[in-house]
C-alpha positions in Angstrom: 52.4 104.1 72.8 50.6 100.4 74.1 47.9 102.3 75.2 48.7 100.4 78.7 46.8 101.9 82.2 49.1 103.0 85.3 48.1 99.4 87.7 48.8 97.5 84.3 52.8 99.6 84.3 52.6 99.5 88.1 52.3 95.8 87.8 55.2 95.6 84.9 57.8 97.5 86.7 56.6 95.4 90.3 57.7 92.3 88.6 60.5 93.5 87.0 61.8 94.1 90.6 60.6 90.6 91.7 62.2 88.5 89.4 65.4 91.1 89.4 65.7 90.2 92.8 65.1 86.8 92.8 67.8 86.5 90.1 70.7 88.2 92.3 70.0 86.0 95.1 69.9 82.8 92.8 72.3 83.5 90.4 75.4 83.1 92.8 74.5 79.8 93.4 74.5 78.4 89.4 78.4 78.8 89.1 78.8 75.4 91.3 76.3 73.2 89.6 78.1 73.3 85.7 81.6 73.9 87.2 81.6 77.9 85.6 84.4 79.9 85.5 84.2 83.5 86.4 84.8 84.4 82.9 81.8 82.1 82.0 79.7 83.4 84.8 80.4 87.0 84.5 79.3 87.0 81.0 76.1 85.3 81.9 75.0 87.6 84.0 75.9 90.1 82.2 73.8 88.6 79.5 71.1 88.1 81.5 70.4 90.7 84.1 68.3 93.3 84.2 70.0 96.1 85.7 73.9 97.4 86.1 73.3 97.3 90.3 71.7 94.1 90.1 75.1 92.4 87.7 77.2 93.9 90.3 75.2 92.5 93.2 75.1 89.2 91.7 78.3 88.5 90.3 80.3 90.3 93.4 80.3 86.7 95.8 81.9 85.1 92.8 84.8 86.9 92.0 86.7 90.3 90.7 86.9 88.6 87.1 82.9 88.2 87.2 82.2 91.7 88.3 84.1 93.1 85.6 83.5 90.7 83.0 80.0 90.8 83.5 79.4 94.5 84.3 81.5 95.3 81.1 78.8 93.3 79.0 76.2 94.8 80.8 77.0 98.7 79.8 77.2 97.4 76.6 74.3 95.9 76.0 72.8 99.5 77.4 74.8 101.1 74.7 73.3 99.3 72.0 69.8 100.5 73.0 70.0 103.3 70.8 71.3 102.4 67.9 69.2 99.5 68.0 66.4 101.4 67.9 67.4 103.7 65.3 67.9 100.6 63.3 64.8 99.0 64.4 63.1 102.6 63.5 64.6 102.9 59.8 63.6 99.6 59.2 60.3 99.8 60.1 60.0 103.6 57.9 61.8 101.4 54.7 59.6 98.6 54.9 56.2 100.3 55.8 
């Protein structure tokens, strides 16, 4: 619990939808300025976005490689959530 008030997580989430969009319209253009594959720029975004829809939207203009490549990394990044947090949860019982 952070104890946060509903305009302070009403804020959050608007944000998080901001700069989500805001990335899937800019990222498509990064692949041109460092000469990226779309091996290397389907694992970037799937590195760096926030949300499986928004990968997909914003690897899809540069190739099928990307939207794989990058939507595979992306589900598992969401499949480490939990055991990271069991990890992160046993850790913190051992130490404390």
């Amino acid at each position: 619990m952070i104890g946060a008030d509903g305009e302070d997580v009403a804020a959050s989430i608007a944000f998080t939808a901001v700069v989500g969009v805001l990335v899937v319209l800019g990222l498509p253009f990064l692949p041109a300025l460092p000469h990226m594959s779309g091996i290397q720029y389907g694992v970037l975004a799937g590195l760096t976005v926030y949300a499986v829809p928004q990968v997909l939207a914003a690897t899809a203009p540069v190739g099928t490689i990307a939207v794989q490549l990058g939507t595979l990394i992306k589900l598992i990044r969401v499949l480490m959530l939990g055991p990271v947090e069991v990890g992160v949860t046993e850790e913190r019982k051992s130490v404390g």
